[in-house]
GUVODREN-159515 format. One record per residue: x, y, z of N, C-alpha, C, O, CB in turn; residue number from 1; residue in one letter. Coordinates in Angstrom, 1 decimal. Glycine has a CB too. Example, Ala and Ser with C-alpha at 12.3 -4.5 7.8 and 13.67 -1.06 7.14 Angstrom:
2
<atom <13.2 -5.7 7.8> <12.3 -4.5 7.8> <13.2 -3.3 7.8> <14.2 -3.3 8.5> <11.3 -4.5 9.0> 1 "A">
<atom <12.8 -2.2 7.1> <13.7 -1.1 7.1> <12.9 0.0 7.9> <13.4 1.1 8.0> <14.1 -0.6 5.7> 2 "S">
REM end
This chain:
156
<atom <12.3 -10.6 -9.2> <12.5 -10.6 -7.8> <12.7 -9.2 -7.3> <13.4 -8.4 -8.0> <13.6 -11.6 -7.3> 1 "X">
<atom <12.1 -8.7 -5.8> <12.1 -7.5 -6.0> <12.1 -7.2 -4.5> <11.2 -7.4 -3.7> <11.0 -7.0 -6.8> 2 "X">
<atom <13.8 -6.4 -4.0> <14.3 -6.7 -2.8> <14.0 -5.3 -2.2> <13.7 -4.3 -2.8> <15.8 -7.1 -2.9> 3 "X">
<atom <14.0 -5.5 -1.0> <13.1 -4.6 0.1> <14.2 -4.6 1.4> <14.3 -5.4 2.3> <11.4 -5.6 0.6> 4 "X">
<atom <15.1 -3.3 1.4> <16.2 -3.3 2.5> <15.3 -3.3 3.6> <14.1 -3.1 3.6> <17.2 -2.0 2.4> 5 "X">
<atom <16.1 -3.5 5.0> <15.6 -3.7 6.4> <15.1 -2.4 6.5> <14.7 -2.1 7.7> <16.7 -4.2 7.6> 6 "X">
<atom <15.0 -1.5 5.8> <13.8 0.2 5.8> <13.2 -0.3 5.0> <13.7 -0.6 4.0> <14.3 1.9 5.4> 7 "X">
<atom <11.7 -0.5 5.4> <10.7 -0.9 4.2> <9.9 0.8 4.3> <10.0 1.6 5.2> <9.4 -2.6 4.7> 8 "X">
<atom <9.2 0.9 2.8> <8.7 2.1 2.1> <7.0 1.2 2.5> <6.5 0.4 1.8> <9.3 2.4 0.1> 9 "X">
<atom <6.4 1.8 4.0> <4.9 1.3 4.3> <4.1 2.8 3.9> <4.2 4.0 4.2> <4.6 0.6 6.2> 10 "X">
<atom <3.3 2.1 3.0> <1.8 2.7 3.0> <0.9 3.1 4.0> <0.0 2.5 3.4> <1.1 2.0 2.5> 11 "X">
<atom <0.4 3.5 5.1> <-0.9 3.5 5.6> <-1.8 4.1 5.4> <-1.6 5.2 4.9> <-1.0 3.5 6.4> 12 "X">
<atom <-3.3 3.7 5.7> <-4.3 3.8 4.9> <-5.5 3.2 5.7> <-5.5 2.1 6.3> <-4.0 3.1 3.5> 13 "X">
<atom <-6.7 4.4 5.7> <-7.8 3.5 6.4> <-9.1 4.4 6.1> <-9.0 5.6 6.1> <-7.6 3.3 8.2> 14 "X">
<atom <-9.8 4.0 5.9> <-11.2 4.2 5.7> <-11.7 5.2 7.0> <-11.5 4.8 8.2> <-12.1 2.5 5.6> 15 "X">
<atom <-12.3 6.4 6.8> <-12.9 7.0 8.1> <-13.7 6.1 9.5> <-13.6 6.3 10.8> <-14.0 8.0 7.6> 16 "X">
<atom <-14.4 5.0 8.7> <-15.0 4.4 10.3> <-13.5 3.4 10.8> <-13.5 2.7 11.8> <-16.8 3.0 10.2> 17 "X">
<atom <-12.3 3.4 10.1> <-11.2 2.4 10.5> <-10.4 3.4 11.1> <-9.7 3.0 12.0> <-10.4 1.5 9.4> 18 "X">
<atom <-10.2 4.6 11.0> <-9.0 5.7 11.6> <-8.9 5.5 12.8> <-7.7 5.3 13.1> <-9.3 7.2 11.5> 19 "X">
<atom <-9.8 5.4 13.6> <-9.1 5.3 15.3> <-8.7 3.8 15.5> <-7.8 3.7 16.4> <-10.4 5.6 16.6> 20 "X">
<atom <-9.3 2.3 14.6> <-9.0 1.3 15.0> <-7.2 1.3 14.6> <-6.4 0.8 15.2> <-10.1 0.3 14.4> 21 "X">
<atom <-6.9 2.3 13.0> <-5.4 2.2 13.3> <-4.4 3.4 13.7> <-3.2 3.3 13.6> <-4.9 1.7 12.2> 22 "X">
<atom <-5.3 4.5 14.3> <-4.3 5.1 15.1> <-4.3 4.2 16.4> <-3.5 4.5 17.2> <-4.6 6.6 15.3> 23 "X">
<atom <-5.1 3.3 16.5> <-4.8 2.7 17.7> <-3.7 1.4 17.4> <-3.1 1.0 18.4> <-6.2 2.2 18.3> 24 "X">
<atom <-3.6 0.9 16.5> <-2.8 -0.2 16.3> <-1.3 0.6 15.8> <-0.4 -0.1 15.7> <-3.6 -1.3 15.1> 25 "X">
<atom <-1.2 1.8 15.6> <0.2 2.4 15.1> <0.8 2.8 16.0> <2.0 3.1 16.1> <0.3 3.4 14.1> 26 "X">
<atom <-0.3 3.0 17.2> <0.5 3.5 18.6> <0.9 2.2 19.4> <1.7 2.3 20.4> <-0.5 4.5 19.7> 27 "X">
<atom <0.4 1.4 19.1> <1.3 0.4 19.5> <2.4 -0.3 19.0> <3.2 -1.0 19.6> <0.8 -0.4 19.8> 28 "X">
<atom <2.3 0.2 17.5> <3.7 -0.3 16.9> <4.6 1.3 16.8> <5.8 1.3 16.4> <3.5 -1.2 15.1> 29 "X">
<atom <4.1 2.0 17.1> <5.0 3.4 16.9> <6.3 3.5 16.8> <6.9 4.1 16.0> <5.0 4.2 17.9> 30 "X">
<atom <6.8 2.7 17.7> <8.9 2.7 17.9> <8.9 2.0 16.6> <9.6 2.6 15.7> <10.0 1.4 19.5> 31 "X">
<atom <8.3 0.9 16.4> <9.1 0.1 15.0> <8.2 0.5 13.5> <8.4 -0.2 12.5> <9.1 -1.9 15.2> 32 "X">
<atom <7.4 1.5 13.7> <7.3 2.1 12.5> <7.9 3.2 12.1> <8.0 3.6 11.0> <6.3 2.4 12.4> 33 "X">
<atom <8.5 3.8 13.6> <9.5 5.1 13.5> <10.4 5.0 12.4> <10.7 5.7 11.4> <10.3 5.3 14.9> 34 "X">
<atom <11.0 3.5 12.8> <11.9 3.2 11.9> <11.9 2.6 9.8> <12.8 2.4 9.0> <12.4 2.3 12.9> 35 "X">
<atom <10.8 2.7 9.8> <10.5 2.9 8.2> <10.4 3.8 7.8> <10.5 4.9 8.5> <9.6 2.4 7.7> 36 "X">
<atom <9.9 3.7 6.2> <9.4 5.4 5.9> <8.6 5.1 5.6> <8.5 3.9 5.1> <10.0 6.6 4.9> 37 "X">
<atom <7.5 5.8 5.7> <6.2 6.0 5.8> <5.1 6.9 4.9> <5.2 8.1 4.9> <6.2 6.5 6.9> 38 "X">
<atom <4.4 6.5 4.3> <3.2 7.4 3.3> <2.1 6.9 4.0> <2.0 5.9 4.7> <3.0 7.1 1.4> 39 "X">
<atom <1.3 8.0 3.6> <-0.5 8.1 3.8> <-1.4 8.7 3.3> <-1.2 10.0 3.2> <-0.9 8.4 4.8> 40 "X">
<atom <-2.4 8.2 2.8> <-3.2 9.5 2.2> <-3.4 10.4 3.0> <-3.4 10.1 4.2> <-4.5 9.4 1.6> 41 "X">
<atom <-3.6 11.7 2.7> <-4.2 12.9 3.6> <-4.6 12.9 4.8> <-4.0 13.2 5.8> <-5.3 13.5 3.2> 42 "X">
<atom <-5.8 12.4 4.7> <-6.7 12.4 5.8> <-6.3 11.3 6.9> <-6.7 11.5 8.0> <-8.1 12.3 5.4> 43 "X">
<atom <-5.6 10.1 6.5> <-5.0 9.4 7.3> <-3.2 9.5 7.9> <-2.8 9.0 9.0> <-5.4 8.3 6.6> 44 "X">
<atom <-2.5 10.1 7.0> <-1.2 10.8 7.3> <-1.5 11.7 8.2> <-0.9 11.3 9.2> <-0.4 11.5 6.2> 45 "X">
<atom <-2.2 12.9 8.4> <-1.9 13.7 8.9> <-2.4 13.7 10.5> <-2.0 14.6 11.2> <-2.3 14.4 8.0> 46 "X">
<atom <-3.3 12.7 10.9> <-3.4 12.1 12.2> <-2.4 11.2 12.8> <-2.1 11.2 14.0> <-4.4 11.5 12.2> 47 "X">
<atom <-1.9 10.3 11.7> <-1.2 9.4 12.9> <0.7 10.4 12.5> <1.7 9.7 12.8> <-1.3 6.8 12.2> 48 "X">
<atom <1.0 11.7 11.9> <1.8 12.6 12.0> <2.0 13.0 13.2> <3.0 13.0 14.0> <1.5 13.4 11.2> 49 "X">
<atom <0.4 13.7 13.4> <0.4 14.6 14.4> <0.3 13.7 16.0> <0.8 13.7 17.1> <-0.9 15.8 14.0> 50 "X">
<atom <-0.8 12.9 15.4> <-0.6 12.7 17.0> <0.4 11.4 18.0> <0.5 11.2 19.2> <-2.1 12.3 17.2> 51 "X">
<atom <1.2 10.8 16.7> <2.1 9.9 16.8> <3.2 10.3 16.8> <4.1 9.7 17.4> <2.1 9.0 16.1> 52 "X">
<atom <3.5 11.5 16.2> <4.8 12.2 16.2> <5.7 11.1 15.3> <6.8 10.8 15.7> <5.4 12.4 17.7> 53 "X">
<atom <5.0 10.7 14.0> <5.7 9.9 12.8> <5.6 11.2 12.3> <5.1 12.3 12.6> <4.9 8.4 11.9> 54 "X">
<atom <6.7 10.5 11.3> <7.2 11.2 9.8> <6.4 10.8 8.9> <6.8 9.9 8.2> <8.5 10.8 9.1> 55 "X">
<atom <5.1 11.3 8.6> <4.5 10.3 7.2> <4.4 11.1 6.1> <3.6 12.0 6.2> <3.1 9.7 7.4> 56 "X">
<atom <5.1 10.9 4.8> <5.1 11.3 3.5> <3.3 11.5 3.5> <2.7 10.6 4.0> <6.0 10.2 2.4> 57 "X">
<atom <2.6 12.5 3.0> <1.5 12.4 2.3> <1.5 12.4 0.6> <2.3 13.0 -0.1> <0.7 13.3 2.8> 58 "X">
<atom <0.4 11.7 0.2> <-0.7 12.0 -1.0> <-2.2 12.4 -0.5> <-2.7 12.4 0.6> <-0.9 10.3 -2.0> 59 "X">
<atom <-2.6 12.8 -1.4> <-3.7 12.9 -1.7> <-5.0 12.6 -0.9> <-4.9 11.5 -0.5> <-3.6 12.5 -2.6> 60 "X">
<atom <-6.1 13.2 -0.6> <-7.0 12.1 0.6> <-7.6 11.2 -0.8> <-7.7 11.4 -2.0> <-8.8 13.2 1.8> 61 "X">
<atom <-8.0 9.9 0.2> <-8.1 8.7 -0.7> <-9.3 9.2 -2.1> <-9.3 9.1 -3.4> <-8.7 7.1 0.5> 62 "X">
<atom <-10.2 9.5 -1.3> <-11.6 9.6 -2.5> <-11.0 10.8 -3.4> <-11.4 10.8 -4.5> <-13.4 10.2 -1.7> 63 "X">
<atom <-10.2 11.8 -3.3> <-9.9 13.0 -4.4> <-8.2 12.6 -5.3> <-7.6 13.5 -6.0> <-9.8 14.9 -3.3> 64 "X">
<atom <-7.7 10.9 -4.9> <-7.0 10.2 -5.7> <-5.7 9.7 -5.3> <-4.9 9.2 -6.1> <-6.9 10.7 -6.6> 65 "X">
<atom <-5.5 10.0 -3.9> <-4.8 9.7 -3.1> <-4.5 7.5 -3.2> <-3.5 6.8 -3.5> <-5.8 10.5 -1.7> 66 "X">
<atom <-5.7 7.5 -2.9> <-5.8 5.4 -3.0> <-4.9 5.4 -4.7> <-3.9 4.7 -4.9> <-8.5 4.4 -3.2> 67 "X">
<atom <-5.4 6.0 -5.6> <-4.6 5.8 -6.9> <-3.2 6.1 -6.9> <-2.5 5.4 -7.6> <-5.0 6.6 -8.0> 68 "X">
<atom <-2.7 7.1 -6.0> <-1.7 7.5 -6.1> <-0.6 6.8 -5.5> <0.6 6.8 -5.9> <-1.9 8.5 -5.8> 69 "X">
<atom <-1.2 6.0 -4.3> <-0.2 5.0 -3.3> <-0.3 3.9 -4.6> <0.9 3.6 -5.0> <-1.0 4.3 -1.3> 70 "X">
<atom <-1.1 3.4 -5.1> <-1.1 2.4 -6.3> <-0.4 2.6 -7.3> <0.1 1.7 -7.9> <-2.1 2.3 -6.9> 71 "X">
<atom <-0.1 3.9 -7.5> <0.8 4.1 -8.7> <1.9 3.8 -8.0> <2.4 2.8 -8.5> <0.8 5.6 -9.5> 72 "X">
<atom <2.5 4.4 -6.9> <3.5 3.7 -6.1> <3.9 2.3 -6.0> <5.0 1.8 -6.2> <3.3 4.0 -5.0> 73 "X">
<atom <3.0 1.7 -5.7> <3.3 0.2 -5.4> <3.6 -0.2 -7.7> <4.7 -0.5 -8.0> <1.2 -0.8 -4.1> 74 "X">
<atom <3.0 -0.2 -8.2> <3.2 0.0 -9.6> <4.9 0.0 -9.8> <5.6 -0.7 -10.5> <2.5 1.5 -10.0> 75 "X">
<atom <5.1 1.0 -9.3> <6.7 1.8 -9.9> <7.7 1.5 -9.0> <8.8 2.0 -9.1> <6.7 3.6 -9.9> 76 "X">
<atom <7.0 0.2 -7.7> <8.0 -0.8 -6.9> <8.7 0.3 -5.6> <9.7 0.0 -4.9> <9.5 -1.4 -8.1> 77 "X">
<atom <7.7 1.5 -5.4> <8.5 2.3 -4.0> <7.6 2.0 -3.0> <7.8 2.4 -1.9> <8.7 4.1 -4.0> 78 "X">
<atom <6.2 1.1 -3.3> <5.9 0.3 -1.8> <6.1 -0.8 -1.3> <5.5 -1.7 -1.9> <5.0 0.1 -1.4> 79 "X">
<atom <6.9 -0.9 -0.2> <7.2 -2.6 0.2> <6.2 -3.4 0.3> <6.0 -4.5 -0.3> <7.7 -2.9 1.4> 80 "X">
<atom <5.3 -2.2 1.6> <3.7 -3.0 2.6> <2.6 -2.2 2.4> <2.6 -1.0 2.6> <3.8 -3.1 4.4> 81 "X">
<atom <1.9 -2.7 2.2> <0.1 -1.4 2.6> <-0.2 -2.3 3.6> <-0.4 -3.5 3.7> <-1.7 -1.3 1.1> 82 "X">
<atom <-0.4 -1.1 4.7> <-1.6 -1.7 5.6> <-3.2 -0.8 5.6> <-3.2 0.2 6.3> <-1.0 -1.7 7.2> 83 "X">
<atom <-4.2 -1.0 5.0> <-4.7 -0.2 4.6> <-6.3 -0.9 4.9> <-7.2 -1.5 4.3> <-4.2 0.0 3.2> 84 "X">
<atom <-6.3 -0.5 6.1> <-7.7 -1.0 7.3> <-9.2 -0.1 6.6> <-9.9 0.9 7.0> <-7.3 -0.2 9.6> 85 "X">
<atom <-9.5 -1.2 5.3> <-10.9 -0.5 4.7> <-11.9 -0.9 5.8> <-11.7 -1.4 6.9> <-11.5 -1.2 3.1> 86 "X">
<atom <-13.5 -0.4 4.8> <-14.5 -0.6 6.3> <-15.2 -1.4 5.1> <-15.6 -0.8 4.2> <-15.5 1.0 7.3> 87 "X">
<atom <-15.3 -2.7 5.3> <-16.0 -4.0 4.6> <-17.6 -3.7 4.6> <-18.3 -4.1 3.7> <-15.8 -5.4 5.5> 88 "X">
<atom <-18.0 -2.8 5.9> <-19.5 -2.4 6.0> <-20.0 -1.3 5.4> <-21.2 -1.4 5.7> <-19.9 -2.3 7.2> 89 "X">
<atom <-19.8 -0.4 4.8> <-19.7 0.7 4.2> <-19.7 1.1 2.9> <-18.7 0.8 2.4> <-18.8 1.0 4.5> 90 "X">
<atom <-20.4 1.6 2.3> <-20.1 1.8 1.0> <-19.2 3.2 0.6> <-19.8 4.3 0.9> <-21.4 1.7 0.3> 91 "X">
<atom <-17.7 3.2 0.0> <-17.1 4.3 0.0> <-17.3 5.1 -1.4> <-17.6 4.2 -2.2> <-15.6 4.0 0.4> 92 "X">
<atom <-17.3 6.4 -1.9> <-17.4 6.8 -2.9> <-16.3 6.9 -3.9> <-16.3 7.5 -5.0> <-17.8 7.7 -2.7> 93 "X">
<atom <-15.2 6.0 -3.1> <-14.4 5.6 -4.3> <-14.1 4.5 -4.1> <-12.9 4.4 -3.9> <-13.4 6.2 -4.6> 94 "X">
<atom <-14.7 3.3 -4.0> <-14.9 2.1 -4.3> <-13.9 2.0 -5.3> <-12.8 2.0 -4.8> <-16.1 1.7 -4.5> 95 "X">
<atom <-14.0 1.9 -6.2> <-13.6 1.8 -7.6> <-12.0 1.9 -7.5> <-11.2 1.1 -8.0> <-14.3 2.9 -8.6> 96 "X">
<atom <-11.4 3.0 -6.8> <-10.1 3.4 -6.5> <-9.3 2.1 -5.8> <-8.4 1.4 -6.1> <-10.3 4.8 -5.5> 97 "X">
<atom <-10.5 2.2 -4.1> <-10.3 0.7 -3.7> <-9.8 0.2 -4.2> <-8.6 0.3 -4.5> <-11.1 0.0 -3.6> 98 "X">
<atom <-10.7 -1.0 -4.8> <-10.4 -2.3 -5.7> <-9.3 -1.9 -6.3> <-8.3 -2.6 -6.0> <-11.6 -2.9 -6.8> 99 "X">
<atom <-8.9 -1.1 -7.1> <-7.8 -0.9 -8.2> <-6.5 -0.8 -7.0> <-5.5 -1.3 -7.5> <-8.2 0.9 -9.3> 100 "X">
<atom <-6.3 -0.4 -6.1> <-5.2 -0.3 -5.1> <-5.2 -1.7 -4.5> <-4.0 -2.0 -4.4> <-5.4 0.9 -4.0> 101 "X">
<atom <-5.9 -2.5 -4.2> <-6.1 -3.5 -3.8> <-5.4 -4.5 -4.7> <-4.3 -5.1 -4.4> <-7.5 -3.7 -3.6> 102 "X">
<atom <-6.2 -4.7 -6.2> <-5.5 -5.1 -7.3> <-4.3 -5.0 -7.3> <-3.6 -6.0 -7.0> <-5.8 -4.6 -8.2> 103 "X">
<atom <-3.5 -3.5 -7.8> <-2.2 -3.4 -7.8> <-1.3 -4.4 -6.8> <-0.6 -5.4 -7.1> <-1.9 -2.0 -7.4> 104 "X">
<atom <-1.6 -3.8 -5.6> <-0.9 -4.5 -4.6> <-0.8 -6.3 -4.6> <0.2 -6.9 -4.4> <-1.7 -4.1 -3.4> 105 "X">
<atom <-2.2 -6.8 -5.1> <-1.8 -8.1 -5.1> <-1.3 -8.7 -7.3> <-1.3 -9.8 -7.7> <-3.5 -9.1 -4.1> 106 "X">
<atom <-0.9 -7.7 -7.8> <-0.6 -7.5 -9.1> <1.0 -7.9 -8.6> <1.7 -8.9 -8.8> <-1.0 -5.8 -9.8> 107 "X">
<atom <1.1 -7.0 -8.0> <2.3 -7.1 -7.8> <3.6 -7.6 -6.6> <4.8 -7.5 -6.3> <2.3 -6.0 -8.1> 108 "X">
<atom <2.3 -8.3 -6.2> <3.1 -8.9 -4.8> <3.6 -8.4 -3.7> <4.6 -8.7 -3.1> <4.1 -9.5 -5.0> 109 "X">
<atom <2.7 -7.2 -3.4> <3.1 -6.5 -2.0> <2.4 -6.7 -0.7> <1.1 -6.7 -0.7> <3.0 -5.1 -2.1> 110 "X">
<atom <3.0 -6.9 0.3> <2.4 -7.3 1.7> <1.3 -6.4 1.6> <1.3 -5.3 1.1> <3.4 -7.0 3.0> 111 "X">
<atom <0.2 -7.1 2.4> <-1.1 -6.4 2.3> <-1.7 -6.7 3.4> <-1.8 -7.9 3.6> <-1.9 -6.6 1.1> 112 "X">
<atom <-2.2 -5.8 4.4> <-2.8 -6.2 5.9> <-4.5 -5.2 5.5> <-4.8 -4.1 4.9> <-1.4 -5.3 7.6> 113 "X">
<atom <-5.2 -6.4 6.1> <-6.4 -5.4 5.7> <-7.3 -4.6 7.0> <-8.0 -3.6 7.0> <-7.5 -6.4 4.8> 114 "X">
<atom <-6.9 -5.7 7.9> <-7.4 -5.7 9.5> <-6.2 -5.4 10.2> <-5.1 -5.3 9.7> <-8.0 -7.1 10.1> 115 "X">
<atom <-6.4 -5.2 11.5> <-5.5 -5.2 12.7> <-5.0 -6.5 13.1> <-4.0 -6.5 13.9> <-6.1 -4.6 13.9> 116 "X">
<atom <-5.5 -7.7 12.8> <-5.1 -9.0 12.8> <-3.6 -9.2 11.7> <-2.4 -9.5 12.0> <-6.5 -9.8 12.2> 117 "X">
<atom <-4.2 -9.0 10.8> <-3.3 -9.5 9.6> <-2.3 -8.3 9.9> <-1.2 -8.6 9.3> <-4.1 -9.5 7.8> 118 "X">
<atom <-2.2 -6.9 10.5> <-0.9 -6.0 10.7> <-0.3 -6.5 11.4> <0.9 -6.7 11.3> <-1.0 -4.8 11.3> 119 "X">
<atom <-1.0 -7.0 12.5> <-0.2 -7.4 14.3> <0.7 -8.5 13.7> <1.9 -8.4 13.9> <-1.6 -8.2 16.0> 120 "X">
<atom <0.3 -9.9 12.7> <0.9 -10.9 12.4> <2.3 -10.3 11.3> <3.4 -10.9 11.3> <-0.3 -11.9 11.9> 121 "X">
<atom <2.0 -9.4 10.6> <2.9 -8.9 9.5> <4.0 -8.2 10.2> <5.2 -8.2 9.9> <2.2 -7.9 8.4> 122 "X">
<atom <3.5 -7.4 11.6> <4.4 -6.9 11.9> <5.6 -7.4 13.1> <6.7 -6.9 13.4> <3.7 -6.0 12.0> 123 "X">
<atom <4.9 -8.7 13.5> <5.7 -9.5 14.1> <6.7 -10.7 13.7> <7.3 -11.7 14.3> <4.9 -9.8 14.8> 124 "X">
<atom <6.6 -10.1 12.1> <7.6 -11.1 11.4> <8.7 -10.9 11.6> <8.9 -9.8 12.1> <7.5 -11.2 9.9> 125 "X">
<atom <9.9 -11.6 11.5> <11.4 -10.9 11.6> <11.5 -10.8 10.2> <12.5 -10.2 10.0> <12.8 -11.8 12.2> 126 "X">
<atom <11.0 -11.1 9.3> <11.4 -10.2 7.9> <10.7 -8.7 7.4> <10.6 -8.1 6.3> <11.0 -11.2 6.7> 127 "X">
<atom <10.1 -8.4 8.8> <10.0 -6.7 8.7> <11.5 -5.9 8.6> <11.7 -5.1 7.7> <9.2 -6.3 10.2> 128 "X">
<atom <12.2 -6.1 9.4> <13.3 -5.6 9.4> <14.9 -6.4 8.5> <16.1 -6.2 8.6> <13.3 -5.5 10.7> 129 "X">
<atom <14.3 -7.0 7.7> <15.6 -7.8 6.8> <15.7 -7.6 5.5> <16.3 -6.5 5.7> <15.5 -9.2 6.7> 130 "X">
<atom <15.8 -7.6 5.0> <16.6 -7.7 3.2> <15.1 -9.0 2.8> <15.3 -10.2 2.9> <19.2 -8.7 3.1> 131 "X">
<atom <13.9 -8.2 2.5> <12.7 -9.4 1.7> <13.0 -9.4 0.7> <13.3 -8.3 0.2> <11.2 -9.2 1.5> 132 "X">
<atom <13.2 -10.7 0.0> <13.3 -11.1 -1.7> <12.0 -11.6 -1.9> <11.5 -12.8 -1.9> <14.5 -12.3 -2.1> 133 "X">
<atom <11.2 -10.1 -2.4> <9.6 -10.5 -2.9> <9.6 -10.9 -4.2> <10.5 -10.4 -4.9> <8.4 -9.4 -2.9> 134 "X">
<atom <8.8 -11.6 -4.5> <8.6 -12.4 -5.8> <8.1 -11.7 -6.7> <6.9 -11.8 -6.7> <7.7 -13.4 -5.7> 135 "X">
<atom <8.6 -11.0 -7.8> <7.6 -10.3 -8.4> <7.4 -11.0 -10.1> <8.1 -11.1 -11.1> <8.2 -8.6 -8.3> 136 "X">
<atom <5.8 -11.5 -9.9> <5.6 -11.9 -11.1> <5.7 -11.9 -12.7> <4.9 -11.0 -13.1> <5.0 -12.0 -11.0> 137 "X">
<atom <6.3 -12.4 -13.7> <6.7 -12.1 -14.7> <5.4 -11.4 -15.7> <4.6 -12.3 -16.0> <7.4 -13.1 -15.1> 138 "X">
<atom <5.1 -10.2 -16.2> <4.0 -10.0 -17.1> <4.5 -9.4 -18.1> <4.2 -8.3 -18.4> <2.8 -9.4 -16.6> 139 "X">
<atom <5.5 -10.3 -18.6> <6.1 -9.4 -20.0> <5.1 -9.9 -21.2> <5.1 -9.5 -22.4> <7.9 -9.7 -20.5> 140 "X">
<atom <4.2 -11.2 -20.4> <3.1 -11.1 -22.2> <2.1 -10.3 -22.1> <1.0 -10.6 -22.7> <2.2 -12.7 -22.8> 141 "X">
<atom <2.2 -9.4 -21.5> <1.2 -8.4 -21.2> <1.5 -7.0 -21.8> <0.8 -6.1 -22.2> <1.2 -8.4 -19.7> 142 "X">
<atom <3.0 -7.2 -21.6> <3.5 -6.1 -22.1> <3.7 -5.5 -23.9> <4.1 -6.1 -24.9> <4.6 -6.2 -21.5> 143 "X">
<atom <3.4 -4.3 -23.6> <3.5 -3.7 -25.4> <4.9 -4.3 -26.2> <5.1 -4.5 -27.4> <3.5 -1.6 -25.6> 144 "X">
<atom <5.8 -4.4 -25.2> <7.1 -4.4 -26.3> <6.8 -6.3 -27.4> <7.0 -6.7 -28.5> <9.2 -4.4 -25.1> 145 "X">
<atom <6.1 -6.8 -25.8> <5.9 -8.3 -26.6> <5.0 -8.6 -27.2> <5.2 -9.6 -27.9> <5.7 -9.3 -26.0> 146 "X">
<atom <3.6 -7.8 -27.5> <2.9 -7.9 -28.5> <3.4 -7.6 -30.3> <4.2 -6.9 -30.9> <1.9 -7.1 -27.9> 147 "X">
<atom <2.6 -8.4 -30.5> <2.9 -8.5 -32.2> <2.3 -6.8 -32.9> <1.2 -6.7 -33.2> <1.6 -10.1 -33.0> 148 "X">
<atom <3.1 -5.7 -33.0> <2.5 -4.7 -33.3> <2.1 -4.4 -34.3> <1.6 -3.3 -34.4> <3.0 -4.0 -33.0> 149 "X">
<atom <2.1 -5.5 -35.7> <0.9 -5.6 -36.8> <0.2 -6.0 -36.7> <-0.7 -5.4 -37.3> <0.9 -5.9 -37.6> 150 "X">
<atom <0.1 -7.1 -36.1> <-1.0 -7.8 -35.4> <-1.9 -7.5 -34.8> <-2.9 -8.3 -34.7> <-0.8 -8.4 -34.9> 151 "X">
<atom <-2.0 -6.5 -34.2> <-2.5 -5.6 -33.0> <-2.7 -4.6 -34.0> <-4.0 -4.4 -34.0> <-1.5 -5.2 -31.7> 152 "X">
<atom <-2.1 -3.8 -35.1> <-2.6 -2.3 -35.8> <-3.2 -3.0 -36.8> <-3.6 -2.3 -37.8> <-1.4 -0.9 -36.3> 153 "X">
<atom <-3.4 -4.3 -36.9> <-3.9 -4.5 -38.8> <-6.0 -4.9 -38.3> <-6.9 -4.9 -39.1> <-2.5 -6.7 -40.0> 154 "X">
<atom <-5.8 -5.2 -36.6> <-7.3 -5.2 -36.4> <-8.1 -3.7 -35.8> <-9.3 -3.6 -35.4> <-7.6 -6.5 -35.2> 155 "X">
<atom <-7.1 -2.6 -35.9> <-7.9 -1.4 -35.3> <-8.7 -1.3 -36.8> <-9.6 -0.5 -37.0> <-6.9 0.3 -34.7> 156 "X">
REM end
C-alpha cells in the first residue's frame, strides 16, 4: 500500500500536437495545481512554467529520455499522478519510451489521465487533496531475492 499526502508529486506530460490542448486544461486548473509539486519533461515543463507561472521540476524532453525518466520516478514511488495527454494519431519517435511509461504507471498503480476528460474527472475527485492509500501490487515473485539462484545459474 502506497500513501500519497494531500501534496501529490504530478507528472505532466504531452505530446507536441497535445501542448496547447494542456496548457489549456492546466490553466484552468492552475490554483489547484499550484498547490502540488510538479514535474515535466522539457519541452512540456517549460511552457506551462513560463506561461502559468507554476513551479515545474523538469527532466529531460520526452524523445532524448525524459518519458524514461518520469518512469523511473513513478518506479522509485515519487509519482502520485501522470497526466500525460499523448497524440493517439501520430506516430512519435519514441514510441517505445511511451509504452514503457505507460506500462510503469499502470505496473505500479499510479493515477493516469490520458485526455482532458479523464484529467477534468481525476481532478475533481476529493481524493486529490487527501491522504490516497494506493494499492500497490505485490511482485516479489518477480523479484531476484525470490528466485531460486541455482536454479537460475545452473541453466546459463
Amino acid at each position: 500500500m502506497s500513501t500519497a499526502a494531500g501534496q501529490k508529486r504530478i507528472a505532466l506530460i504531452a505530446h507536441d500536437n497535445q501542448k496547447p490542448q494542456l496548457l489549456d486544461w492546466a490553466k484552468a486548473h492552475r490554483n489547484l495545481l499550484a498547490r502540488h509539486r510538479l514535474w515535466g519533461t522539457e519541452t512540456t515543463g517549460n511552457p506551462l512554467a513560463k506561461r502559468l507561472r507554476l513551479d515545474v521540476s523538469k527532466v529531460g524532453s520526452g524523445p532524448l529520455g525524459g518519458d524514461l525518466e518520469i518512469g523511473a520516478m513513478i518506479a522509485r514511488g515519487e509519482i502520485d499522478i501522470l497526466v500525460f495527454f499523448w497524440d493517439p494519431l501520430e506516430a512519435q519517435p519514441n514510441d517505445p519510451d511511451v509504452r514503457a511509461l505507460l506500462r510503469v504507471a499502470a505496473v505500479w498503480n499510479v493515477p493516469t489521465a490520458g485526455n482532458r476528460s479523464t484529467a477534468d474527472l481525476m481532478f475533481s475527485s476529493p481524493l486529490l487533496e487527501k491522504e490516497l492509500h494506493r494499492k500497490v501490487p505485490d511482485y516479489s515473485r518477480y523479484r531476484w531475492e525470490d528466485v531460486d539462484h541455482d536454479e537460475v545459474l545452473e541453466h546459463d
